[in-house]
C-alpha positions as CSV (number, residue, x, y, z in Angstrom):
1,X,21.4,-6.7,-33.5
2,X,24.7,-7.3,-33.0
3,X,28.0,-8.8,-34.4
4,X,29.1,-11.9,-33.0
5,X,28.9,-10.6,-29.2
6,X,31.8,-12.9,-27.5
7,X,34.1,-11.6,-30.5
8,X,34.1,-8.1,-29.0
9,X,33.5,-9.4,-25.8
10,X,36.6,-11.0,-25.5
11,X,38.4,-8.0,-27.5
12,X,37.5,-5.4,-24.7
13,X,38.1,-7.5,-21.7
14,X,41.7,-8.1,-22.9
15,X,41.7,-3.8,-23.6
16,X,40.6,-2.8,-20.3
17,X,39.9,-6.4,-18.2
18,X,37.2,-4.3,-16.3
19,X,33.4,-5.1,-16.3
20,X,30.4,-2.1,-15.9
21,X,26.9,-2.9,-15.2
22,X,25.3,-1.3,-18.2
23,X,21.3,-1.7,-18.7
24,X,20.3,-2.7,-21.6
25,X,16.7,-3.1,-23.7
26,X,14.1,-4.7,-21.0
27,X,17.3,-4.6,-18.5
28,X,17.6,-7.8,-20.3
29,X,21.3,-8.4,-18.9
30,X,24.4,-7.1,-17.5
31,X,27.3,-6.3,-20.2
32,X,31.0,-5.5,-20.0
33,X,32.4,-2.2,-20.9
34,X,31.9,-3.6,-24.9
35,X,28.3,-2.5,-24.7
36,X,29.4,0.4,-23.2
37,X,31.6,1.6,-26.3
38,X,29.1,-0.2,-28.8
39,X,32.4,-1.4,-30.3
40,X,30.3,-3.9,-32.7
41,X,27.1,-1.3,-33.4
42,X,26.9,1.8,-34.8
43,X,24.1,0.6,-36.7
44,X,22.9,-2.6,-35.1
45,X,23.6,-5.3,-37.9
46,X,22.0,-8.7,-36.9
47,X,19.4,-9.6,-34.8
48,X,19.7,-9.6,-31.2
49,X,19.8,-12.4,-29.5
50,X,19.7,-11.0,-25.4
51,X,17.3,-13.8,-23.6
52,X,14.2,-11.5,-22.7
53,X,14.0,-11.4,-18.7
54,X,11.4,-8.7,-18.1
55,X,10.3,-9.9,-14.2
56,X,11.0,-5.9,-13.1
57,X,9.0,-4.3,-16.1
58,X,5.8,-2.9,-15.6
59,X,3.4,-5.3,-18.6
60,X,1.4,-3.7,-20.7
61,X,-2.2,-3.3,-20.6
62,X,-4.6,-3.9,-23.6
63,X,-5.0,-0.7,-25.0
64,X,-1.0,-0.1,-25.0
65,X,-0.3,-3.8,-26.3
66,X,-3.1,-2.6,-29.3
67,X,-1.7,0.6,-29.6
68,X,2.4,-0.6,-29.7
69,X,1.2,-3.4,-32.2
70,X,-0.1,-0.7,-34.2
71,X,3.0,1.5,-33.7
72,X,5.5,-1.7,-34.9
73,X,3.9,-2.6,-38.0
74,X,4.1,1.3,-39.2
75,X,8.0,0.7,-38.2
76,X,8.2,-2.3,-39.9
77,X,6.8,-1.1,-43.6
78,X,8.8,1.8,-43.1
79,X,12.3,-0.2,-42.5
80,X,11.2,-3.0,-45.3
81,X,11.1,0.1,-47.5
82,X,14.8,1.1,-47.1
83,X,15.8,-2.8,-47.1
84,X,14.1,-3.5,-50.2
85,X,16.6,-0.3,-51.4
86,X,19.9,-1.1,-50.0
87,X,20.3,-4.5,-49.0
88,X,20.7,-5.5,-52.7
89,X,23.8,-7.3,-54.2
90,X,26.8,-5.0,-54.4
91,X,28.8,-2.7,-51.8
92,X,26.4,-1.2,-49.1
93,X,28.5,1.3,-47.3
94,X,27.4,2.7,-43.2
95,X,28.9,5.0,-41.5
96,X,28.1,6.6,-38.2
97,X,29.2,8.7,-34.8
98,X,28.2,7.8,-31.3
99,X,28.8,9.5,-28.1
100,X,27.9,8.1,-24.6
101,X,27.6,10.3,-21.7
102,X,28.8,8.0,-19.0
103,X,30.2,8.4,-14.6
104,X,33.1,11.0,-15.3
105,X,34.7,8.6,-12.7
106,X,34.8,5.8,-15.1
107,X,38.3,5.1,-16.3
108,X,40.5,2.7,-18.2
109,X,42.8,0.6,-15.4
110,X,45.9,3.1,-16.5
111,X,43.8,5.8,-14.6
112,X,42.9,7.6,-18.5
113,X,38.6,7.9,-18.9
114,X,36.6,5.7,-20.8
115,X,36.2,6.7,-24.9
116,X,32.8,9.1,-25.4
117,X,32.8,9.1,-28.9
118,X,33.9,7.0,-31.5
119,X,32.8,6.6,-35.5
120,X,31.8,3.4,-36.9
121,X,32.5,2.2,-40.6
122,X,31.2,-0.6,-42.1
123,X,31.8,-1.7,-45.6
124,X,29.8,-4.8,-46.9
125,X,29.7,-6.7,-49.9
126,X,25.9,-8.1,-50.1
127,X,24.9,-11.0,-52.5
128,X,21.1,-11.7,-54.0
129,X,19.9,-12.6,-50.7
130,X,21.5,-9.5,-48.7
131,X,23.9,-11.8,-47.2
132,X,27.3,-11.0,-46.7
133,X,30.2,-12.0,-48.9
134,X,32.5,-10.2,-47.1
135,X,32.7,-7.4,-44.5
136,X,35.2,-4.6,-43.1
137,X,34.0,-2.7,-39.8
138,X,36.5,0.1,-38.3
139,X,35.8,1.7,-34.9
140,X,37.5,4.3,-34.6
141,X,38.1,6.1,-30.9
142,X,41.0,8.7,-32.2
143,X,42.9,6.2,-29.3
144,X,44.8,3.4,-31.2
145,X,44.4,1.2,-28.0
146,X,40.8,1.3,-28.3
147,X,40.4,1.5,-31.7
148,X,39.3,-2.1,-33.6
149,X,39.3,-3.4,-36.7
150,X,37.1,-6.6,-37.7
151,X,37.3,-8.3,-40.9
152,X,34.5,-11.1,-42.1
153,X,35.6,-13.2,-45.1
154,X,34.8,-17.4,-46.0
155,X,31.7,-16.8,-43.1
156,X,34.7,-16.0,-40.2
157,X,34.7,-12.9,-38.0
158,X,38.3,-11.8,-37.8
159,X,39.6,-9.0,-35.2
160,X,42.5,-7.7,-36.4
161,X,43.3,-5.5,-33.6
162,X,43.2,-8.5,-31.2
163,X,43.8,-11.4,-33.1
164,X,40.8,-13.3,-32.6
165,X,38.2,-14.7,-35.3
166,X,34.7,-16.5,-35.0
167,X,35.2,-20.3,-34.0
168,X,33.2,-21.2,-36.9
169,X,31.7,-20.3,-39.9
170,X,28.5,-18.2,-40.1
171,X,26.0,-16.1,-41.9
172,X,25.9,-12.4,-41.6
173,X,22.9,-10.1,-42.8
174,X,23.0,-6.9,-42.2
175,X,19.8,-5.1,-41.3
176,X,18.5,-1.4,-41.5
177,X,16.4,-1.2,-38.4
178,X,19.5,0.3,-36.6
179,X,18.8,-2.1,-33.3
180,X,14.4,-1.0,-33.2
181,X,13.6,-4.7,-33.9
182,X,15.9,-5.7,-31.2
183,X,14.5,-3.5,-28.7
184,X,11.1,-4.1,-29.2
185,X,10.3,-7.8,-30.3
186,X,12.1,-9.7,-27.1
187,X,10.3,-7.7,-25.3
188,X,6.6,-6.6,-26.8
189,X,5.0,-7.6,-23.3
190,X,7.0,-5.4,-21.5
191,X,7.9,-1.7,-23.6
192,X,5.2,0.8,-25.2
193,X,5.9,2.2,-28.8
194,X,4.7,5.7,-29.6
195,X,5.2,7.7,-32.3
196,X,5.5,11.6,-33.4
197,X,6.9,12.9,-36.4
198,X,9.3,16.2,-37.0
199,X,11.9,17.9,-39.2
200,X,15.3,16.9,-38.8
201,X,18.6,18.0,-41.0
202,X,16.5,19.1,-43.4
203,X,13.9,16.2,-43.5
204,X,10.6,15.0,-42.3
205,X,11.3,12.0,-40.1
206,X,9.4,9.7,-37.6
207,X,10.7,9.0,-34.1
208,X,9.5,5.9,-33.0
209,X,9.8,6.4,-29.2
210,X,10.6,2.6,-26.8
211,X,9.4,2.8,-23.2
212,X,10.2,0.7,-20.8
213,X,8.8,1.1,-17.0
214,X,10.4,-0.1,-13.9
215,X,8.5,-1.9,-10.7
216,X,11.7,-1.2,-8.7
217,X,14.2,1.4,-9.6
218,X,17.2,-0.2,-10.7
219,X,20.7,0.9,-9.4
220,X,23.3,1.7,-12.4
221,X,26.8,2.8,-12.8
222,X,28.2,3.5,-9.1
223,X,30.2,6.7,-8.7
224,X,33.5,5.6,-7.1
225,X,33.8,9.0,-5.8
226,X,30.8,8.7,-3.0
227,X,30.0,5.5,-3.1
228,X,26.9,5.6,-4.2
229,X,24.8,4.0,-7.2
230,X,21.7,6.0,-8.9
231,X,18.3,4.7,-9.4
232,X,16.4,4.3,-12.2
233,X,12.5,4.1,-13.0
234,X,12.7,2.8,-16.8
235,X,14.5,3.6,-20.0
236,X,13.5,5.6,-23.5
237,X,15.2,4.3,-27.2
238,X,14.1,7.0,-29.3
239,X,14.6,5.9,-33.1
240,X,14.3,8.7,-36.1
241,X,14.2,7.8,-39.8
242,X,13.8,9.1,-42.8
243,X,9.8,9.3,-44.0
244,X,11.2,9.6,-47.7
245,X,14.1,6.8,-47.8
246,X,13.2,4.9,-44.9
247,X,16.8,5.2,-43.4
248,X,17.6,6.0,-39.8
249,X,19.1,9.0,-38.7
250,X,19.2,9.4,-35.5
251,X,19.2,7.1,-32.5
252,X,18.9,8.4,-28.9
253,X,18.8,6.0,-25.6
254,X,17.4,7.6,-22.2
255,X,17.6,7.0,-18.5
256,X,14.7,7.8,-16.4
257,X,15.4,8.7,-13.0
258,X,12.7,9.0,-9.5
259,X,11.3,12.1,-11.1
260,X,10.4,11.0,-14.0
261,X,13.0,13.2,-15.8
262,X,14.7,11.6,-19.4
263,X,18.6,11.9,-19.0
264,X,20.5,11.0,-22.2
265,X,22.9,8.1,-21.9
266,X,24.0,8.2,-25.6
267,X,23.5,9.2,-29.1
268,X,23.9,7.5,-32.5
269,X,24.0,10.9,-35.1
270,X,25.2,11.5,-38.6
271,X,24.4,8.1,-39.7
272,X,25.3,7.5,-43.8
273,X,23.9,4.4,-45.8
274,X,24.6,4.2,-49.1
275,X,24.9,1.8,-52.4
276,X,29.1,2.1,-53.6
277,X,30.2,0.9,-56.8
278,X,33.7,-0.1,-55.0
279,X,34.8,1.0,-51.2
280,X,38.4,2.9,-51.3
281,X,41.8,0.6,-51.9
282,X,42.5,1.0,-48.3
283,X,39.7,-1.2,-47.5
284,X,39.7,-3.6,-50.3
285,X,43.5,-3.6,-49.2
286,X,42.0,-6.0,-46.0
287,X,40.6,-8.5,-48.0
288,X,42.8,-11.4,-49.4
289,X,41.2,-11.6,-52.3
């Protein structure tokens, strides 16, 4: 789903050298305040690769395993449609916004609050396969502290910002699925897919709606004011793309408190994919060659 994970990782701990329990997919794991400001994934890129650990998640019975296998091969043939499209040989341009609605008691360690909103630009030069040749991603929190550039060239993930690169060479492929695949296949046992379809910005889409339901609540993001942590019974991923292209456009991710009440956590919006001739000189300018 992800850019390399410890590349970031290590980038936000030297930023703000303070770790949040966030919940992720499954409640797969806990993350540092990276995951928080998705500074690698405005559109999820690779595949995930979180270790499943679903011992809290309600299973699914037959009917909603039949049902949710049902659901994820509709989502696949829709997403291979837009791949098929886009992840061709040339320039494949994404660009997004994402804002998180996180503890208003949340703050940097100089006392300022925690970036809400930041875009996400990712340029990438695809060959036959849809591999990367080379890449630029630019998130951008209107703060320069927070703010990070990544560069990948030769098969190395470079952070400019922070000055640290990949320990060795890799393959990146960027996907379409803008993190679906992620949040479902690790974890098929354990969420239940639904689907419902609406007009959005001017166009017919399908939300493809992730459950995940909770034996135990789970206790998240403790307000330092009181003292005390809320409670969870699950968490909703709700996914929109295009019927026409194929292409997401909106992603939305959920808590679900005692009640059974949805409270949004954050939201991916305005997301642009598109096939360039040639990015700007500004970003060819970060290339060496």
């Amino acid at each position: 789903m992800k850019i390399k994970t410890w590349l970031f990782l290590f980038g936000c701990i030297a930023l703000v050298g303070l770790v949040i329990t966030q919940i992720n997919p499954a409640g797969a794991k806990k993350s540092v305040l990276k995951d928080i400001l998705k500074f690698d994934s405005s559109v999820p890129l690779t595949s995930d690769t979180a270790i499943p650990n679903d011992s809290n998640s309600i299973p699914l019975d037959a009917n909603e395993k039949s049902k949710s296998d049902d659901i994820l091969k509709d989502a696949e043939k829709l997403i291979h449609k837009a791949e098929k499209v886009y992840l061709t040989a040339g320039w494949l341009h994404i660009f997004s916004e994402t804002e998180t609605f996180v503890s208003a008691s949340t703050a940097m360690p100089d006392g300022s609050p925690v970036p809400t909103k930041w875009t996400d630009d990712l340029w990438v030069y695809l060959d036959e396969k849809g591999n990367a040749i080379k890449a630029i991603s630019i998130q951008d929190t209107g703060d320069q502290p927070t703010s990070q550039v990544s560069v990948f060239e030769k098969g190395i993930w470079t952070n400019l910002t922070l000055g640290f690169s990949s320990p060795e060479p890799e393959i990146y492929k960027p996907t379409l699925d803008s993190g679906f695949f992620g949040s479902v296949v690790p974890y098929k046992n354990s969420v239940i897919l639904d689907q419902y379809q609406e007009a959005a910005d001017g166009q017919d889409v399908v939300v493809f709606v992730v459950a995940e339901r909770y034996k135990k609540p789970i206790k998240i993001l403790k307000d330092t004011k009181d003292k005390k942590a809320r409670e969870i019974n699950g968490v909703v991923f709700k996914y929109y793309f295009s019927l026409d292209t194929g292409l997401p456009i909106q992603v939305e991710d959920y808590f679900v408190d005692l009640d059974g009440n949805l409270e949004i956590s954050q939201r991916i919006s305005k997301i642009l994919i598109e096939k360039i001739d040639n990015p700007p000189d500004f970003i060819l300018n970060y290339f060496s060659n």
